[in-house]
C-alpha positions as CSV (number, residue, x, y, z in Angstrom):
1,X,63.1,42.2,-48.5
2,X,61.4,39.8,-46.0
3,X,62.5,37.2,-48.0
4,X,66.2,37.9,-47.6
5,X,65.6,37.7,-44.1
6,X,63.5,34.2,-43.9
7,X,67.1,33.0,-44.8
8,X,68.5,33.3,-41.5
9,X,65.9,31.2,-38.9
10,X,67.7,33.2,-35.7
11,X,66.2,36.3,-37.2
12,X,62.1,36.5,-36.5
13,X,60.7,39.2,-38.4
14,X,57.9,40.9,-35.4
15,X,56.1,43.0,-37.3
16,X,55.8,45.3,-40.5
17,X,53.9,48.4,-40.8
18,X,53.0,50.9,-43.0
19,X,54.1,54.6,-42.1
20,X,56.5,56.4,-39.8
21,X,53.9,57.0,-37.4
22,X,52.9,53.2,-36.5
23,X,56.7,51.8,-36.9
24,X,57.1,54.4,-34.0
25,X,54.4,52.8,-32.1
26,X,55.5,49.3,-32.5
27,X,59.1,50.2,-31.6
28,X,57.7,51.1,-28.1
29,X,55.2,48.2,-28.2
30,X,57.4,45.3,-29.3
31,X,60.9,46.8,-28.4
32,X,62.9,45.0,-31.0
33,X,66.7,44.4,-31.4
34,X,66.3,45.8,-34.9
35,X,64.3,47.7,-37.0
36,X,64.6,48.0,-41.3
37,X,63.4,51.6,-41.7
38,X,62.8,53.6,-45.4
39,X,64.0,56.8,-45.5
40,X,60.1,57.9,-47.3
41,X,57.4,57.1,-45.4
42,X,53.9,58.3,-45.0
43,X,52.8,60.0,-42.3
44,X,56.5,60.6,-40.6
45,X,59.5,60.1,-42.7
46,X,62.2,57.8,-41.6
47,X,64.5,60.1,-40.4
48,X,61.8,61.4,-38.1
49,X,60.6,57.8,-37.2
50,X,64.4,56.9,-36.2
51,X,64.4,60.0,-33.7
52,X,61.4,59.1,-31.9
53,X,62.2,55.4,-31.8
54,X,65.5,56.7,-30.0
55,X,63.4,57.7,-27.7
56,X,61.0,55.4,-27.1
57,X,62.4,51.9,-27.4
58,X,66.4,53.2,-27.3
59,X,68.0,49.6,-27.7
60,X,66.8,49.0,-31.0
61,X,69.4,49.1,-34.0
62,X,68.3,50.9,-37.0
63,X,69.0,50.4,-40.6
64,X,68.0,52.1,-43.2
65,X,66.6,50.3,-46.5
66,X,66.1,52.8,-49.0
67,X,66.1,53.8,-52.4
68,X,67.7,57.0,-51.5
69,X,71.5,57.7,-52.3
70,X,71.6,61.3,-51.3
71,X,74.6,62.1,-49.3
72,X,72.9,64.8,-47.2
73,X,69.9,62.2,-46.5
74,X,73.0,59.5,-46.1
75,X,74.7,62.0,-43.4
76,X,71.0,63.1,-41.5
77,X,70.3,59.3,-41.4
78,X,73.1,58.1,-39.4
79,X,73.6,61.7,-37.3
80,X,69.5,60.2,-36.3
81,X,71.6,57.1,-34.8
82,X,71.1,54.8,-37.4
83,X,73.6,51.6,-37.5
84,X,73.2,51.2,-41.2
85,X,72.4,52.4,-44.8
86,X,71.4,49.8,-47.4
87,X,70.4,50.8,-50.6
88,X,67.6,48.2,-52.1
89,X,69.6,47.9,-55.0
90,X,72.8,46.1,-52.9
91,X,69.6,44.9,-50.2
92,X,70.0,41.1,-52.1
93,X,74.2,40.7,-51.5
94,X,74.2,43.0,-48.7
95,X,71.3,43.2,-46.3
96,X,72.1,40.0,-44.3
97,X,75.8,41.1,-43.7
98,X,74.8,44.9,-42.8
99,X,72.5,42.9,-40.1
100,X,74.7,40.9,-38.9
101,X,77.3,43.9,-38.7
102,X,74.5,46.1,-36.6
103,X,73.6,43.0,-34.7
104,X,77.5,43.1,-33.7
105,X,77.6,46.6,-32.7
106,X,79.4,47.4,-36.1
107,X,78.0,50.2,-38.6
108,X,77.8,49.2,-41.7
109,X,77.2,51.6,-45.2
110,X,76.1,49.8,-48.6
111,X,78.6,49.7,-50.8
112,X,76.3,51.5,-53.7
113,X,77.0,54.6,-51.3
114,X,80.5,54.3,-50.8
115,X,81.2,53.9,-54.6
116,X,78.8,57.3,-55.0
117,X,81.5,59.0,-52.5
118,X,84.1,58.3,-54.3
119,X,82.9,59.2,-57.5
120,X,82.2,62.6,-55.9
121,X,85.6,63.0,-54.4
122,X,87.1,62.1,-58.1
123,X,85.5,65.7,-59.2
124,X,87.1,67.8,-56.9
């Protein structure tokens, strides 16, 4: 997904890690403006991760990049104080804009999860 990124030059990408544990530590080490975070992480899942970022660097905007289209985990991530939830599968039309939304102070939900919403609300 950095390569969706490299299309905007005002966005610098600072780092990328590995696990929930070490995006944790460069949150408080690099205290960025934003931070792409999956929801399944080694070590310390991203829900987790987003928590203790809060805490440690609390001015960074948080977006979720996942595969992971569960509404509960959907729900959990943004209760965590997450700005965003892209799915990877809307990442290449949408990541730039939900970025530039969070950036803004807007939230911003992938579209992939809104049309999974509706389809549940159809059932009822």
């Amino acid at each position: 997904m950095a390569s969706v990124l490299w299309k905007r030059p005002e966005l610098q990408i600072l780092s990328e890690v590995s696990d929930g544990l070490e995006a944790v530590q460069k949150a408080k080490e690099l205290e960025p403006d934003l931070m792409l975070l999956e929801i399944e992480l080694p070590n310390l899942n991203g829900i987790e991760a987003a928590s203790r970022i809060r805490q440690v660097s609390p001015g960074a905007k948080i977006i979720f990049l996942t595969q992971n289209n569960d509404k509960e985990v959907v729900a959990a991530a943004l209760i965590t104080g997450a700005h965003g939830y892209v799915l990877k599968t809307d990442a290449g039309s949408e990541l730039l804009t939900a970025v530039a939304a969070v950036l803004r102070g807007d939230e911003f939900i992938s579209s992939g999860i809104k049309r999974s919403k509706s389809r549940e609300t159809e059932d009822i």
